[in-house]
C-alpha positions in Angstrom: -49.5 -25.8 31.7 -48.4 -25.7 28.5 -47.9 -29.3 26.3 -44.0 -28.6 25.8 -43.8 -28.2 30.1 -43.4 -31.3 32.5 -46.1 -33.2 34.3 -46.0 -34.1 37.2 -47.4 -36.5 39.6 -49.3 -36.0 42.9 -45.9 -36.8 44.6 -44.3 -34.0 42.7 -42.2 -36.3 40.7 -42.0 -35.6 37.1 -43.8 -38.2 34.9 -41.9 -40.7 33.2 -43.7 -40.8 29.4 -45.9 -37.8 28.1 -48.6 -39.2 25.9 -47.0 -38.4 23.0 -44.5 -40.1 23.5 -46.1 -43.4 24.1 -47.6 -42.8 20.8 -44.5 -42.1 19.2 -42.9 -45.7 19.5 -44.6 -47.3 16.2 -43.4 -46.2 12.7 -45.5 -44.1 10.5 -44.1 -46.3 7.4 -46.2 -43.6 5.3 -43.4 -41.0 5.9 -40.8 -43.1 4.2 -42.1 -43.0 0.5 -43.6 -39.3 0.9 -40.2 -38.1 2.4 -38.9 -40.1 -1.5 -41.4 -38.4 -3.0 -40.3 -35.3 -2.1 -37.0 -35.3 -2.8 -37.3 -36.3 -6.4 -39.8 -33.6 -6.7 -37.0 -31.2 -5.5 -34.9 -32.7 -7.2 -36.6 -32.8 -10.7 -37.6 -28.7 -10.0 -33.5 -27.9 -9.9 -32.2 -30.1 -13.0 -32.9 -28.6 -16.4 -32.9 -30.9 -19.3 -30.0 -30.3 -21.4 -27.6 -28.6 -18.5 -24.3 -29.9 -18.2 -23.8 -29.8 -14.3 -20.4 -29.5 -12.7 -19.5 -31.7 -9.6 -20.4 -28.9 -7.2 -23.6 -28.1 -8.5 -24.7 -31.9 -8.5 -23.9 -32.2 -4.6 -25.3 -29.0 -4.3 -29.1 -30.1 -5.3 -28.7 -33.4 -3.9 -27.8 -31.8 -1.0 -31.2 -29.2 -0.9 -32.9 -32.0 -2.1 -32.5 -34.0 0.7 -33.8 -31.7 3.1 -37.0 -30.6 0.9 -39.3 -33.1 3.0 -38.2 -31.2 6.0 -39.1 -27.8 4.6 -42.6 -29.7 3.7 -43.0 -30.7 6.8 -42.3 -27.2 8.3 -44.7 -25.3 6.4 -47.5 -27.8 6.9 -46.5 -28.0 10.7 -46.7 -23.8 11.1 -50.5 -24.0 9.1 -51.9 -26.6 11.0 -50.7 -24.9 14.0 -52.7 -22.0 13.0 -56.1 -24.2 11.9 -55.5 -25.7 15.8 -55.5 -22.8 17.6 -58.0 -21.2 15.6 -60.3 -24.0 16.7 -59.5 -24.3 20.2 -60.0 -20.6 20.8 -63.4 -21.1 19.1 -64.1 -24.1 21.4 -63.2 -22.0 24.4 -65.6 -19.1 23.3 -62.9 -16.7 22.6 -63.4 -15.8 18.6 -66.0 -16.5 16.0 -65.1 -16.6 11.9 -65.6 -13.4 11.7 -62.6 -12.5 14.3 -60.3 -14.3 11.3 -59.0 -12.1 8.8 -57.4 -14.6 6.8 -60.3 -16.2 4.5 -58.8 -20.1 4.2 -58.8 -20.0 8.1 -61.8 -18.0 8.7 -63.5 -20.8 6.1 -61.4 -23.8 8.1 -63.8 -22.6 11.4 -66.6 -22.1 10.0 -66.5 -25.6 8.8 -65.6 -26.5 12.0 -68.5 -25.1 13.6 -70.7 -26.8 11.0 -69.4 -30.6 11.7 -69.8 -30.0 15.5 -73.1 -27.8 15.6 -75.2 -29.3 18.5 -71.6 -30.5 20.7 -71.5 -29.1 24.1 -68.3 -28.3 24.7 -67.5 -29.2 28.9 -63.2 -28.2 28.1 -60.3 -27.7 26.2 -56.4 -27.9 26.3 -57.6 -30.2 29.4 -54.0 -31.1 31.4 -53.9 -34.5 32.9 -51.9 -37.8 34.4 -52.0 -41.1 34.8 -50.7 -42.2 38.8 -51.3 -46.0 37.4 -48.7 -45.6 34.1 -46.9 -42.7 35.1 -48.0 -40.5 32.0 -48.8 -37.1 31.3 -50.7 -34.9 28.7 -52.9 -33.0 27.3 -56.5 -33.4 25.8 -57.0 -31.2 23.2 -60.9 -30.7 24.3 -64.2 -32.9 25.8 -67.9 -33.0 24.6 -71.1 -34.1 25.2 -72.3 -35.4 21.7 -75.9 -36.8 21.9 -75.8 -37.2 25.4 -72.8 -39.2 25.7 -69.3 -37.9 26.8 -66.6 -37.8 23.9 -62.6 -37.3 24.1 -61.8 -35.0 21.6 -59.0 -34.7 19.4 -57.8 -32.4 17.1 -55.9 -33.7 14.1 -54.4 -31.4 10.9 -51.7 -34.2 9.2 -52.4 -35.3 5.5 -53.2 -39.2 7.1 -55.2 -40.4 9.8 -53.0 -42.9 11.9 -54.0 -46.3 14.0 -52.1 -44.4 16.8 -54.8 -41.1 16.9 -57.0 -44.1 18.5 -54.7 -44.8 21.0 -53.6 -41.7 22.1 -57.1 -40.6 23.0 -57.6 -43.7 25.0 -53.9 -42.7 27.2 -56.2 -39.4 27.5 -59.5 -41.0 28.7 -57.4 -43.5 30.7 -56.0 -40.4 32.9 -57.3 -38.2 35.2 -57.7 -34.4 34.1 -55.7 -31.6 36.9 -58.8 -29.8 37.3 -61.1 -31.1 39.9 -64.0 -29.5 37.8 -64.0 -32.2 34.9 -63.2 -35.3 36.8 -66.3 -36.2 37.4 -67.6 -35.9 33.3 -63.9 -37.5 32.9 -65.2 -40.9 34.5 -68.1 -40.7 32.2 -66.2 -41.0 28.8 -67.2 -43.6 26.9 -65.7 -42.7 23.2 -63.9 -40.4 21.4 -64.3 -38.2 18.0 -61.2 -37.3 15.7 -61.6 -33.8 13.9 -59.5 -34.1 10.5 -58.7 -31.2 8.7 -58.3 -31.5 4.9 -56.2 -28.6 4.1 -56.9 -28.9 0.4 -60.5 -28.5 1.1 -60.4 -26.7 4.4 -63.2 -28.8 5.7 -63.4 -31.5 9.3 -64.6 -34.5 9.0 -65.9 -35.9 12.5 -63.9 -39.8 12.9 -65.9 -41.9 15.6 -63.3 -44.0 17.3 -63.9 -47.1 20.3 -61.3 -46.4 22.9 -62.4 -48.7 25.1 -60.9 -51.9 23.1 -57.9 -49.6 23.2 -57.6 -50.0 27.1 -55.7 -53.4 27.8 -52.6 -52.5 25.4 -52.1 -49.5 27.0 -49.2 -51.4 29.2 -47.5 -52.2 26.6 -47.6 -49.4 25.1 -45.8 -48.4 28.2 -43.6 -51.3 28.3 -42.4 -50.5 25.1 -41.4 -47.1 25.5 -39.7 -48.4 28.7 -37.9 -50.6 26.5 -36.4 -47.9 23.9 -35.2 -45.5 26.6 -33.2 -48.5 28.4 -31.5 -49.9 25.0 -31.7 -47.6 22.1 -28.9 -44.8 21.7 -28.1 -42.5 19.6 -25.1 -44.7 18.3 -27.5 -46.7 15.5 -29.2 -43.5 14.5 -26.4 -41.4 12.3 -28.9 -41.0 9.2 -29.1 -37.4 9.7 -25.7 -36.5 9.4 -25.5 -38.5 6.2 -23.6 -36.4 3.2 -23.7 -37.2 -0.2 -20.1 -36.2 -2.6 -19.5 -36.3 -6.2 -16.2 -36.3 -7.6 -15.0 -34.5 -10.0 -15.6 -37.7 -12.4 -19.1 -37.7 -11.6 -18.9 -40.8 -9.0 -21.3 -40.7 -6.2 -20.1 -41.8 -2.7 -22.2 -41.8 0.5 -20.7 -41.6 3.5 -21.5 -40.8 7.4 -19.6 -37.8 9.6 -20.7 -39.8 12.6 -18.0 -42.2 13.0 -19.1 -46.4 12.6 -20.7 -48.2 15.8 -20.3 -52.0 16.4 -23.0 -53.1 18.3 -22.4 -54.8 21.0 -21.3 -58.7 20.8 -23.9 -60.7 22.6 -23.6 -62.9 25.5 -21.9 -66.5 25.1 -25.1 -67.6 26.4 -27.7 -66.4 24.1 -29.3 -68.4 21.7 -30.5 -67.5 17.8 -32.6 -69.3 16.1 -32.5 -68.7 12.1 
């Protein structure tokens, strides 16, 4: 099974949250400025000191501008795609470095071989669910590291978030498809986060306690039961925001999505300032 199919349950009934999911129901405020930053960046590479711009050519590169993070994000996304599957196929004994052509990946593994020399590796791209929670996923590898069992999670983004913690505990919290690793499943007592700095092209090895993750796991749940009930589509129109210029150089910023009202609420309800 593949992470973009559908788990299922032992009744055969699709699951109701993928891990990821659950995960993805906090903010990453971090996005916010580095999205900013990257526009101005674009922004600053297009204007030309000393150019008189017609009204076109300014909605033009505010235009591009505004979609630079996304391109960013794209490029980043396809290399640390790459860096993962690189890894994984080295933790599943299918290549060495010297299998990699490409010397910044080749070098990215045999990094990665030198932070976890002495690991035993008992999986990878482990598939599992959670009967209790109704959640699915999948584990991106287990190891035995100095005799204890680890969950293991692969992570190539610029930041380390509070969430990586949380979404190995969902994992250890689950129970893996394959009747092999249940048993060293029930044994996991922690979990390691392998970072890879793609300036350096080097892991670092995070140590991380799941277990004090374990009691917020239901709301975690809760919460993602929450937004699928009440949030729509309606209140989220950002994306289809357009910027115009008029010919007099006047900036307007409108939405194509037409305006929502929210919903007026009950006569009964009570706010407190």
């Amino acid at each position: 099974m593949k992470k973009k199919d559908i788990y299922t349950l032992k009744d055969g009934s699709p699951c109701d949250w993928s891990v990821s999911q659950l995960c993805g129901i906090l903010d990453k405020p971090q996005l916010v400025p580095w999205a900013a930053k990257m526009t101005a960046l674009a922004v600053v590479a297009e204007w030309k000191p000393g150019v008189a711009y017609s009204a076109s050519q300014i909605e033009h590169i505010c235009m591009e501008a505004k979609k630079a993070h996304r391109a960013v994000k794209d490029y980043a996304g396809d290399l640390g795609t790459r860096i993962h599957l690189i890894v994984g196929a080295y933790v599943e004994g299918q290549l060495m470095p010297d299998g990699v052509p490409d010397p910044a990946e080749r070098k990215s593994l045999e990094n990665f071989i030198k932070v976890t020399q002495g690991w035993e590796w008992l999986g990878s791209e482990i598939t599992l669910t959670s009967e209790e929670h109704r959640y699915g996923g999948t584990a991106d590898a287990i190891a035995r590291i100095h005799g204890v069992i680890h969950i293991i999670d692969f992570k190539t983004s610029n930041s380390v978030y509070p969430t990586y913690t949380m979404q190995c505990a969902l994992y250890a919290k689950g129970t893996p498809n394959d009747p092999s690793l249940q048993e060293a499943w029930s044994q996991i007592k922690e979990a390691r986060i392998l970072h890879w700095n793609k300036e350096f092209l080097t892991w670092e090895s995070l140590e991380r306690n799941i277990e004090e993750q374990y009691p917020y796991i239901p709301a975690f749940v809760a919460c993602a039961a929450w937004k699928k009930r009440f949030e729509t589509r309606s209140y989220a129109t950002a994306k289809d925001d357009v910027i115009k210029v008029s010919p007099a150089g006047e900036t307007t910023f409108r939405s194509e999505a037409s305006p929502v009202t929210p919903p007026s609420p009950p006569a009964s309800s009570i706010f407190i300032a």
